[in-house]
N, C-alpha and C positions, 0 to 999 in steps of 0.2 A: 446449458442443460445438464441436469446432474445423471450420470448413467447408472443406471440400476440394475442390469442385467451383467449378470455373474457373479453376486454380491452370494454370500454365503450364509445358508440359515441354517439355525439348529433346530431341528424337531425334538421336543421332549416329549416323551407317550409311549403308557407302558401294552397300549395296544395296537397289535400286530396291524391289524385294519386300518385304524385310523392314518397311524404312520403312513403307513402304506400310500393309501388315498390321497393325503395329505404335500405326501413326497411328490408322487407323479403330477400332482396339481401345479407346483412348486415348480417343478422343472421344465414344465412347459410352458411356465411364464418364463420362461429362463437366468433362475436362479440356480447358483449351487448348493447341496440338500444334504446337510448331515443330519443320523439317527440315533440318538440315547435314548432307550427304555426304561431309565431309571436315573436317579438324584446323581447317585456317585460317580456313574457313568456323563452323565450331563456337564457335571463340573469338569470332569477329567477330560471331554473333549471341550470345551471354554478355554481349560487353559492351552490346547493342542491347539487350536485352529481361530481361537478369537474371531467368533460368528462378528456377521455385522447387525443382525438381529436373533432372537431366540421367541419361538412359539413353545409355551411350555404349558401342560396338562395341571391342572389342581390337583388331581387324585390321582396321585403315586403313591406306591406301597413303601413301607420303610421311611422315606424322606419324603413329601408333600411338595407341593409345585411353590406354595408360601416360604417355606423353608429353602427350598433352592432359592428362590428370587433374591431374601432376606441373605443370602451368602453373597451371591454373584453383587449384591451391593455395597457390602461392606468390606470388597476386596479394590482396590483403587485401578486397577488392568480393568474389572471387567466391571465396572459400577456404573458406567456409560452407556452399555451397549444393551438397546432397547429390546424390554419384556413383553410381549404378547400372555396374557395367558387364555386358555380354552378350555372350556370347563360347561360341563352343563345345568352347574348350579345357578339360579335364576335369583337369590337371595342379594338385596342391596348391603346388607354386611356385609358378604363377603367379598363385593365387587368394592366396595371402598378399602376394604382390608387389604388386597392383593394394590392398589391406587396409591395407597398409605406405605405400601414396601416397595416403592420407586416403579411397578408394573407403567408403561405408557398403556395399555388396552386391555381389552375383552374382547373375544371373540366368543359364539355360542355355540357347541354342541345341538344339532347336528351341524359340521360345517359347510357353507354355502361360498362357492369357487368364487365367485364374484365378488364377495365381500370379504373374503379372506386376503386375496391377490392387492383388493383397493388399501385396505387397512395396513397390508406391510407394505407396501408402496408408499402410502403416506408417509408411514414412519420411518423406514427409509430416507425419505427425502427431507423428512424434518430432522433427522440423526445427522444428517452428510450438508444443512446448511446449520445446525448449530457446529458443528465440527471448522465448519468453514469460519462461522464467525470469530471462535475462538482461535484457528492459524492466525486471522486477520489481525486480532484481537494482539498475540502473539508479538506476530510482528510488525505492529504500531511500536509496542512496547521496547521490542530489539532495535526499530530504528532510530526512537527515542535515545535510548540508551548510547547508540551509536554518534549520532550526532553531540549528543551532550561531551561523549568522551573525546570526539573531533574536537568539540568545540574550544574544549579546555586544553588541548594541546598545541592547536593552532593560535590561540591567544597566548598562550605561554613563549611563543617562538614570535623573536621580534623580526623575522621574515615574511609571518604570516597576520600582522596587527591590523591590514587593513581589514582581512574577512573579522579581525575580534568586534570589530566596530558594525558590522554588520547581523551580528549576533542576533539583537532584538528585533529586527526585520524576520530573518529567518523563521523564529521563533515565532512571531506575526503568521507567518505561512503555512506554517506546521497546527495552530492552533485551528485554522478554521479548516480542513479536513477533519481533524479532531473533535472538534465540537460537531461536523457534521455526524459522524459516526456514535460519539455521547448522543446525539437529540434522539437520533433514530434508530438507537438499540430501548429504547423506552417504547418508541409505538411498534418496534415488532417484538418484543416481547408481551405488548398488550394484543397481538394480533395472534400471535402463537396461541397464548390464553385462549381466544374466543374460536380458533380456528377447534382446536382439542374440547373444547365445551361443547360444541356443535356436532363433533362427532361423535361425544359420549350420547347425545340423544340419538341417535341410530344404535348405539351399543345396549339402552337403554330398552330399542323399540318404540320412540316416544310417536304419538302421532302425527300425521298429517302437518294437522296443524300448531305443531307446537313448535314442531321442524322450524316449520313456516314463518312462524311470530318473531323465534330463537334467530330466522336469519334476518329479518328484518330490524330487530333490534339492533343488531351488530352491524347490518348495512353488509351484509357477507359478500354481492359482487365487487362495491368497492374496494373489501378488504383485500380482496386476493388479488386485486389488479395491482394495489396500495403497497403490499405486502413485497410484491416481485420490485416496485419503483423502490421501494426502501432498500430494496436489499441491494440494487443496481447502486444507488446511490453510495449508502459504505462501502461499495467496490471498489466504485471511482474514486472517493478518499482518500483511502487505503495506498490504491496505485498512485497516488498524486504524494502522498508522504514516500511512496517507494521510490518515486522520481527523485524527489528531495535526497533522500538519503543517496541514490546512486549518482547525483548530482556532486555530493560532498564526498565519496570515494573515489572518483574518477577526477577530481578538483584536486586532492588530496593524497593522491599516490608518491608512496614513500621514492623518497631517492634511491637512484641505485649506481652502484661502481659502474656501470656500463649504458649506453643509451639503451632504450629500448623501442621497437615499432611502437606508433603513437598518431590517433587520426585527430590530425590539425580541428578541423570541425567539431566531433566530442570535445575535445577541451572547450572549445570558445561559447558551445550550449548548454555544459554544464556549468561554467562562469555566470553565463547569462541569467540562468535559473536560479541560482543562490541570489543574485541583486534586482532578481524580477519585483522587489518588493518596491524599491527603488526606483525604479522605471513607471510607477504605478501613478496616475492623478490623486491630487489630494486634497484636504481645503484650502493650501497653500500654493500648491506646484499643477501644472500642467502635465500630463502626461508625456513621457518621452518615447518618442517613436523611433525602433530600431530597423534600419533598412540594410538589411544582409543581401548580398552579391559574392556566393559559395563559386568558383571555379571546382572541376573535377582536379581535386586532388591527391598525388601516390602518399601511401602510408609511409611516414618519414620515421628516422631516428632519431630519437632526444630523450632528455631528462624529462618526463613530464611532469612531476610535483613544482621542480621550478620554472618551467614554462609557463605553467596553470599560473603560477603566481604573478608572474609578469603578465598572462591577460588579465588578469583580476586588478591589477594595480591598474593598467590604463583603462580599463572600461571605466572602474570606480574613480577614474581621475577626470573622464570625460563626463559622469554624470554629477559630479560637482561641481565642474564648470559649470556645465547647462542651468542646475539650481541656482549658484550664484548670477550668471548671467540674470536669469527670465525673475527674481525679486527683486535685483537692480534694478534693472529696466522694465516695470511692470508693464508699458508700453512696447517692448517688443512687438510687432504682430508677426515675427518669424515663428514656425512652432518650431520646439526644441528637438533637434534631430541628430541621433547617431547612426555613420555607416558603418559597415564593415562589411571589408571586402578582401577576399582571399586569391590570389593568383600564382601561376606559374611565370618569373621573369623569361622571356624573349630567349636567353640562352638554356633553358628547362633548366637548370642548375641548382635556384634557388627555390623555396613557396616565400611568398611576398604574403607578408597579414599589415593591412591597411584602417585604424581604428581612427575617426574622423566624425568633429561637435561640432555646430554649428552655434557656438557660444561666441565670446568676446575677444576670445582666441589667446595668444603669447606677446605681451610687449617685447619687440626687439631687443632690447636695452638685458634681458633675463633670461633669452633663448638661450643663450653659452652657458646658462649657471645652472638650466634646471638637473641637471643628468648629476652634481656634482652632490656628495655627502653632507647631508645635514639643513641642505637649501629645502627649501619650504615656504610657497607662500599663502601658504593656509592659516587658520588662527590656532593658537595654542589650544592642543589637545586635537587635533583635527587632524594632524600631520607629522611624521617622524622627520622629513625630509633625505628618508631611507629611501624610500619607495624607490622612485624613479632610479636616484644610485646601483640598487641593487639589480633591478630588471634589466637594464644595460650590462653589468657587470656579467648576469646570467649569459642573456643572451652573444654576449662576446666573447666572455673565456669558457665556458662550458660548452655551448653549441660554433663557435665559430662564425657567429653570424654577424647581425647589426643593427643597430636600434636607433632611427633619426627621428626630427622633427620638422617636418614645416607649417609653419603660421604664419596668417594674416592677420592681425591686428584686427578687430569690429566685424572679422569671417570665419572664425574657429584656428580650432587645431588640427593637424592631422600627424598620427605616430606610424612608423612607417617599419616592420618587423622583416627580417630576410634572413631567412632558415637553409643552411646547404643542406640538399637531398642526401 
C-alpha cells in the first residue's frame, strides 16, 4: 500500500481565500501544506522543499500559472513532480495548453473538497508507482551490470571456470524475469493511458453516459483489478533478479587475510540458486530433486569466497554425474536425486556438509586419483581436472578441515566436508 499521508504540497494562488480554504482542506486529509502567492515565490519554494505534488492557479500576476509550469519542466529536479492546475477557465484551449506543458490535471474553480482530495490522491499514487517502476527499472539495470561484471571476472579466474560454464543458464534465468517486466510495462502503460482519459471526462464534466460508455470501452473494473496483478507481477520479477544478483555476491565474496563469520546454510542456497537452471526438467533430462536435511548450525569462521567455491564445484560435479548417469541408462527408473545434509560431528567440534548423487557413482579403480591435479574424467572442454584438486586443497590448508569420498559403484557418490568451529 502506498502511504499518502504527509506527502507535501504546494499551493500556488495569489488569493488570500482560496489558499486559505484550500490549505485547511489539505491538511485535514493529512497532507503537508506549503503556500506561494506568486510565480517567483513558487519556484523558490520548488527548489526549498521539492513538493511531491504542486496545485497551481492559471491567473497570476506577473508570471502565469502556464509559465511556472513550462519552468518547473524544463528544470530536470523538478520536471517530475506532478502539476495540478486550478483555474476557472472553462475553455478547451486552454485545458489542452496547460496538458501540452507537462500539467497531469484540471481542477475547476469553485473548488469542491471531494474532488479536489480524490484527484491528488490519484496522482499521487500514479507519481509514487511510476517512481517505483523506474527504482525497479534502475535496479534491473545495476543488477545487470553487476552480474555481467561477476561474470567476467569469475571466468577470468581459472578457480572459478566451473560457474563460467554456467553463464548461459544464469543468463536463462535472469531473462525470464525480464521479459516478464518488458511484457508488462506495455499493458500498464496502456492502462495508465486509459485510467488518466477516464478521468479527464470528469475534468471535462462529460455525462452520465459517456462516463459510462468511456468505462466500458476500456472494461475499467478489469483494468484496475489488472493493473494492481501487473504491477505485483514486475515486483515479483524484479525481487526474483534481486535474489540472482544477491545469490552471486554472497557466492562471490572477496577473499580476505582473515577468516570471517560465515552461515554454512547461505552459502550452500546461494550455490543452489545460480545452478537452479541445471536442476531444472528438460526435453532431455528429468528433473533433479534436491533433498536438504539443515541441522541447527553456529555461525563459523572461514574464507567464504573459497568455501562457495568448493560447494559449487561438488554440487556441479554431482549434477553431471546424475545427467550422465540417467542418458546412459535411459532405463533407470531411479529418479535422480541429490542430498545434502549439514551436521554437528558427536564431539561438537567440527559442522560435517554431506553432498550425496544417486548416479553411477566412483569406480574403485579412480577413487585415489580423483582429488589429484589435472585428473579429469570428463570430456574435453568439460573439465580442468582442477576442480576437485583445488576444493580439497582449500578446505585443508586454508580451513583445517577435510574433504573425503565414499562410493558405491551402480549407488552414487557421497563427498563428505568437515569444518573446525
Amino acid at each position: 500500500m502506498i502511504e499518502l499521508q504527509g506527502k507535501r504540497i504546494l499551493i500556488v494562488d495569489d488569493s488570500p481565500t482560496n489558499a486559505t480554504a484550500l490549505l485547511l482542506m489539505l491538511q485535514q486529509a493529512g497532507f503537508s501544506v506549503v503556500v506561494a502567492n506568486n510565480g517567483e515565490s513558487a519556484l523558490q519554494k520548488v527548489r526549498e522543499i521539492t513538493p511531491s505534488l504542486i496545485l497551481l492557479d492559471v491567473m497570476l500576476p506577473e508570471m502565469d500559472g502556464f509559465e511556472i509550469c513550462l519552468r518547473l519542466k524544463e528544470m530536470e529536479e523538478t520536471q517530475d513532480i506532478p502539476v495540478i492546475f486550478m483555474t476557472a477557465l472553462s475553455r478547451i484551449e486552454d485545458k489542452v495548453k496547460g496538458l501540452s506543458l507537462g500539467a497531469v490535471d484540471y481542477v475547476t474553480k469553485p473548488l469542491q473538497k471531494e474532488e479536489v482530495i480524490a484527484r491528488v490522491n490519484v496522482h499521487l499514487k500514479l507519481s509514487n508507482l511510476n517512481k517505483q517502476l523506474e527504482a525497479q527499472s534502475r535496479e534491473l539495470k545495476d543488477a545487470l551490470t553487476q552480474l555481467q561484471e561477476s561474470q567476467l571476472q569469475l571466468i577470468q579466474n581459472e578457480k572459478m571456470s566451473t560457474l563460467g560454464q554456467l553463464v548461459a543458464g544464469v543468463a536463462h534465468e535472469i531473462n525470464n524475469p525480464v521479459g516478464a517486466i518488458t511484457a508488462n510495462s506495455v499493458y500498464a502503460s496502456t492502462y495508465f493511458n486509459d485510467l488518466v482519459e477516464h478521468l479527464r471526462l470528469y475534468q471535462r464534466k462529460a455525462t452520465d453516459e459517456e462516463i459510462k460508455i468511456h468505462a466500458e470501452e476500456i472494461e475499467l473494473d478489469f483494468l484496475v483489478e489488472d493493473f494492481g496483478n501487473i504491477l505485483t507481477t514486475m515486483q515479483t520479477s524484479a525481487i526474483r533478479i534481486k535474489d540472482i544478483s544477491e545469490s552471486f555476491r554472497v557466492f562471490s565474496r572477496n577473499d580476505t587475510e582473515d577468516k570471517v563469520a560465515f552461515d554454512i546454510h547461505e552459502g550452500i542456497e546461494s550455490t543452489l540458486l545460480i545452478i537452479k537452471h541445471r536442476l531444472k526438467a528438460n526435453d532431455k533430462n528429468l528433473e533433479i530433486e534436491v533433498i536438504k536435511n539443515y541441522a541447527k548450525l553456529p555461525i563459523i569462521q572461514c574464507f567464504p569466497g573459497p568455501l562457495n567455491q568448493v560447494l559449487m564445484n561438488l554440487l556441479v560435479n554431482a549434477v553431471d554425474a546424475l545427467r550422465d548417469c540417467y542418458q546412459k541408462y535411459t532405463n533407470n527408473s531411479k529418479k535422480p536425486q541429490m542430498q545434502i545434509k549439514t551436521a554437528l560431528n558427536p564431539e561438537k567440534t567440527h559442522v560435517v556438509i554431506q553432498i550425496r548423487d544417486n548416479a553411477m557413482g566412483i569406480p574403485k579403480e579412480i577413487q585415489s586419483k580423483i582429488f589429484g591435479y589435472a585428473f579429469t574424467t570428463k570430456p574435453v572442454g568439460k573439465g580442468t581436472g582442477l576442480g576437485l584438486a583445488i576444493a580439497r586443497q582449500i578446505i585443508i590448508e586454508k580451513h583445517g578441515g577435510s574433504l573425503e569420498v565414499n562410493s558405491t559403484p551402480g549407488e552414487g557418490a557421497e563427498f563428505i566436508i568437515n569444518l573446525p568451529l
